[in-house]
C-alpha positions as CSV (number, residue, x, y, z in Angstrom):
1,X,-19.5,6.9,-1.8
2,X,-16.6,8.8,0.4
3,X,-13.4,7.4,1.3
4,X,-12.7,8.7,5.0
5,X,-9.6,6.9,5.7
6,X,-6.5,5.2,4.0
7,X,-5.3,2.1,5.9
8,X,-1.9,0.7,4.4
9,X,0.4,-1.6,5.3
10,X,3.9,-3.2,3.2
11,X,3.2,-1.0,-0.1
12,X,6.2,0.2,-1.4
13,X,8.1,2.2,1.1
14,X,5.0,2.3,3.2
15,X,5.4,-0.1,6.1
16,X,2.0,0.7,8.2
17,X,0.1,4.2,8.1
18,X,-3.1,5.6,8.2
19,X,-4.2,8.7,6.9
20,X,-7.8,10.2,7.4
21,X,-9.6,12.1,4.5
22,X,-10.7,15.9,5.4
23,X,-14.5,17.0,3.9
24,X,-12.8,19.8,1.9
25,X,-9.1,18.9,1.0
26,X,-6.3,16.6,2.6
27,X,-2.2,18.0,1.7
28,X,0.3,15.1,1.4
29,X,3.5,16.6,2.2
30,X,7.2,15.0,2.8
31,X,10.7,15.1,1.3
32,X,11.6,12.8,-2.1
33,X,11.2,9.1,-1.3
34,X,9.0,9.0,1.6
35,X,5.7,7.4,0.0
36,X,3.8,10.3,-1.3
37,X,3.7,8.3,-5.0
38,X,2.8,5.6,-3.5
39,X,0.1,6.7,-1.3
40,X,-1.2,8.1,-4.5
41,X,-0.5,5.0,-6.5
42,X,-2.5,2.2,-4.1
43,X,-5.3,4.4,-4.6
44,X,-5.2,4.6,-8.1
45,X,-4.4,1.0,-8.7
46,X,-7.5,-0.3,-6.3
47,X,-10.1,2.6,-7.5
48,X,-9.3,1.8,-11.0
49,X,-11.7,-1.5,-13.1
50,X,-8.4,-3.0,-14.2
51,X,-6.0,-2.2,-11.2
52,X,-3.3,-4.9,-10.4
53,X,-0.8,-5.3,-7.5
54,X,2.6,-6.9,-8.2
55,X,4.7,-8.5,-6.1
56,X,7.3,-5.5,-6.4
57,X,4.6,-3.3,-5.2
58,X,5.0,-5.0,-1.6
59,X,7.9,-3.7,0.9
60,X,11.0,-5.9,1.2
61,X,10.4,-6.1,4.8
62,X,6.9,-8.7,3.9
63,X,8.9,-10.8,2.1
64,X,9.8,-13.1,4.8
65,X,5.9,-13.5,5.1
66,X,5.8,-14.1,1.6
67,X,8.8,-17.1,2.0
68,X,6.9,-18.5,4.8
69,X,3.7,-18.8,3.3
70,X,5.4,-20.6,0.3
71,X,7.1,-23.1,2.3
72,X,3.6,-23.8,4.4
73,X,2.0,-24.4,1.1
74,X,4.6,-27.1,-0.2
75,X,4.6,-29.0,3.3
76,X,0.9,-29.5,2.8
């Protein structure tokens, strides 16, 4: 199996991006704390038997989706 493309979105400092997989070799290049660890990261963490997300390992910003989801599930 191949992996062609990398779909993300609210990982870390990741909001939403998509990065497509070259046959021969794909460069991930940007200054310090722009996501390049954590690009790497996601993939390690869901290739890997035992992989587990957190909830620090989503972006501040899906939080409020997190509170709203919580306060749907104690109306019920």
């Amino acid at each position: 199996m191949r992996i062609n493309n990398i779909s993300l979105k609210n990982y870390r400092l990741l909001g939403d991006i998509s990065v497509n997989l070259e046959d021969d070799i794909t460069l991930i290049v940007g200054k310090n704390n722009t996501g390049k660890t954590s690009l790497l990261e996601v993939v390690k963490t869901l290739t890997s038997i035992d992989g587990k997300l957190t909830f620090e390992d989503f972006s501040q910003t899906s939080y409020i989706v997190f509170k709203e989801c919580y306060k749907n599930i104690w109306k019920a």
